[in-house]
N, C-alpha and C positions, 0 to 999 in steps of 0.2 A: 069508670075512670079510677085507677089506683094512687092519681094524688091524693095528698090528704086535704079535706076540704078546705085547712087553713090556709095551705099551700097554696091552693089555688084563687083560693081570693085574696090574701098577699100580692101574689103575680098579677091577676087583673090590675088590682087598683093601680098599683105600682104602672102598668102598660099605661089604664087609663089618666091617670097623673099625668102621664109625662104626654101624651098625645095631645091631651086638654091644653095643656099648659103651651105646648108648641104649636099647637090650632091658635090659641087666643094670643099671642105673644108674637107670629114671625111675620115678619112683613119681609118681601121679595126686596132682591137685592137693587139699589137703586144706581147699581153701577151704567153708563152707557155704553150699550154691546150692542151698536147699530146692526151690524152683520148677523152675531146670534137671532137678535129679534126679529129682523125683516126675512132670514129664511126658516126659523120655526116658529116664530109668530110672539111676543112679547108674554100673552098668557101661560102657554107652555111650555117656554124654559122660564115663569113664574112657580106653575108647577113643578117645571124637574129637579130647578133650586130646590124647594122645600123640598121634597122627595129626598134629597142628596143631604139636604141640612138633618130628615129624622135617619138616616142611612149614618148620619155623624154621630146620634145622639147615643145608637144603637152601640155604635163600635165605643163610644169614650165610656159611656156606664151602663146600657139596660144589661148586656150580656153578665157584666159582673156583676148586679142585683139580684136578678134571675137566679145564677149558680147560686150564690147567696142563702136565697132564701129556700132554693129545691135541697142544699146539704143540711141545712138547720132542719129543714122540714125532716129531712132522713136521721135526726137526731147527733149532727157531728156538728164542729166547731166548724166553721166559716168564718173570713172579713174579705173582705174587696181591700185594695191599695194599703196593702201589708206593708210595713216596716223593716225588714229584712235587715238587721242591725249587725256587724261582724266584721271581722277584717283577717284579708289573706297577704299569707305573711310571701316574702320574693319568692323562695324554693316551691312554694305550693302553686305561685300565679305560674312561675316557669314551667310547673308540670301540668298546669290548665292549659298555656298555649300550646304546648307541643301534643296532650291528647288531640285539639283542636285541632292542629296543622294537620297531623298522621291520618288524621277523619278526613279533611279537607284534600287530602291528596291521595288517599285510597289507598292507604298505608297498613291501616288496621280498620278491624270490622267494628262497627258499633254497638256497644254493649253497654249498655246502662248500668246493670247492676256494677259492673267490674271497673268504669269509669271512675264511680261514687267510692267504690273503697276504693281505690289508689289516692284519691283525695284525702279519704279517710285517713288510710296513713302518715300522710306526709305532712295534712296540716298542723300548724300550730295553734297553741292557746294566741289570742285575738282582742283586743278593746271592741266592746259595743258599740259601734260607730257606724255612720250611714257609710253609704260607698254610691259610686255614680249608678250601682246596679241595684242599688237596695232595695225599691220601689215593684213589689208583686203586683200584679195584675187580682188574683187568688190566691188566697191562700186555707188550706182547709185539711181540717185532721181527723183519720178515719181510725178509732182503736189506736196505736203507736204511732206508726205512722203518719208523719207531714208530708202534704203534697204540696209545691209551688204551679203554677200556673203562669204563663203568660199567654194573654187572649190575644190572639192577635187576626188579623183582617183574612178572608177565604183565600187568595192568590197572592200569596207572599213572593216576591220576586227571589232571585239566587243571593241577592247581599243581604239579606235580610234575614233568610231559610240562617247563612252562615254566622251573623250576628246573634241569632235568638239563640243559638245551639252554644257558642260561648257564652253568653248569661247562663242557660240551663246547667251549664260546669260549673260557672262561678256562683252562685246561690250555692249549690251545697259546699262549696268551700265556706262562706259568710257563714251558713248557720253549724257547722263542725267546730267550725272555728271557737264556737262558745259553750260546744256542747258534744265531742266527737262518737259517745255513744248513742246521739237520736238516731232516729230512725228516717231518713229524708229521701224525700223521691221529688224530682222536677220535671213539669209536660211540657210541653205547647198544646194549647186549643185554638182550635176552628171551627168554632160556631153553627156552619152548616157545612153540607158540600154540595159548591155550585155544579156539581160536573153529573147528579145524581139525575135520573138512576143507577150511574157507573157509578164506580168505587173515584175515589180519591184519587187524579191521577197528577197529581203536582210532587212528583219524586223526582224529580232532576239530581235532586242531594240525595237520596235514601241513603247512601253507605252514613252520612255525617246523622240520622237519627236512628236508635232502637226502637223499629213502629214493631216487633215483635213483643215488646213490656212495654207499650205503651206510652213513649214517648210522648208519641205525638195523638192527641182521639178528635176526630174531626165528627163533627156532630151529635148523631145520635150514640157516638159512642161519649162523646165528652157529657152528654147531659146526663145519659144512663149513669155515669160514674157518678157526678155530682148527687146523682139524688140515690143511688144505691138502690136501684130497680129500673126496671123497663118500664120508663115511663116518657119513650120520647112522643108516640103519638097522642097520649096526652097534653102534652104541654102545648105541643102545635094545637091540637084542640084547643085548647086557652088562649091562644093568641086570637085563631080565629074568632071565635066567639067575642073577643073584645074589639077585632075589627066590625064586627058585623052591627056591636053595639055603638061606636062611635059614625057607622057608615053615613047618616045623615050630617052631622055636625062637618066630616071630612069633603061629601058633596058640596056644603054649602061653603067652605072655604075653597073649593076648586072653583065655583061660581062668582067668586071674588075674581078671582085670577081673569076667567072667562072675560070678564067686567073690563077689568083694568086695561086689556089689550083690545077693546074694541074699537077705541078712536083713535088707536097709535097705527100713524101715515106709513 
């Protein structure tokens, strides 16, 4: 395993925290879903609730602990739920919506690096101030270079592909704005990809991202970057292993469940 061993027992604990914590803590939803219950049985959609609730815990923060702590591990700066403080003056928003639109309508090709300076240019100096986008997902700095992150869920629908690709214009206006010679680059991540062994086939937008510089890295390409080595089947090693070690404590909460749905008419 080329994790570093700290890394890797940071990541466990971190897994087994939060699984412990949602073993001993969640109780099934007491809403009444007569229909739900009576055609899959009250125990198991007991079960697929939680199931759904650690699928929630996963997307609001393990993914951005995880990166976290694999960049620090790799020696570079990380936080989760960045501050992103800056303000984009009218002539710069105007020229973020219209790269946006020309992407949106197959107008121009998507190029990231050329995006970013045209931003470059035009913005102005800016007050330090939050904005409705200021809030990063990741944020984490390799040598000069800032990269921003937003993590967001494996099957992004088409308003959403187009909403997160306006944020990724607007961040580097926010951070030029206070600083016009950094060095700023902004992703999207995707955690895994559902579609594998195939490659990533949620390109409906491709013209609106640069997946050729990285725009966008869905999985093992996003974790490789984070942690600056090929260390994806590692990491899955480390899940596993922490599944394997909690496998009883999760039986015996599935047994509850079993429990609970057995006198339900």
């Amino acid at each position: 395993m080329s994790l570093p061993s700290k890394t890797v027992s940071e990541i466990a604990e971190l897994l087994i925290t939060t699984a412990r914590e949602k073993l001993r803590n969640y109780k099934p939803e007491t809403n009444h879903m007569p229909f739900h219950h009576r055609l899959l049985g009250k125990d198991r959609y007991a079960m697929f609730s939680f199931i759904h609730s650690m699928n929630t815990t996963f997307g609001m923060s393990i993914w951005e602990q995880v990166a976290v702590i694999l960049a620090k591990g790799a020696g570079n700066y990380a936080e989760r739920q960045y501050k992103m403080l800056g303000e984009i003056d009218d002539e710069t928003e105007e020229l973020i919506r219209d790269i946006h639109y020309k992407l949106r309508k197959g107008e121009a090709a998507a190029n990231k690096i050329y995006e970013i300076e045209q931003i470059r240019k035009k913005i102005s100096r800016g007050e330090a101030k939050e904005d409705p986008d200021s809030t990063v997902d990741l944020f984490m700095k390799i040598g000069d270079e800032e990269n921003y992150f937003d993590i967001t869920s494996a099957k992004p629908n088409m308003k959403e592909f187009v909403a997160l690709k306006l944020k990724l214009l607007r961040w580097p206006g926010l951070r030029l704005s206070q600083d016009e010679n950094i060095k700023v680059y902004t992703r999207l991540a995707i955690p895994y990809n559902p579609y594998h062994p195939e490659p990533y086939e949620r390109w409906t937008l491709k013209g609106l991202y640069d997946l050729e510089n990285g725009e966008i890295l869905v999985g093992e390409e996003f974790w490789n970057f984070v942690a600056c080595d090929d260390i994806y089947e590692d990491l899955l090693e480390v899940f596993q292993e922490v599944g394997e070690t909690l496998r009883d404590e999760t039986d015996k909460k599935f047994v509850e469940f079993r429990m609970s749905g057995e006198h339900y008419p």
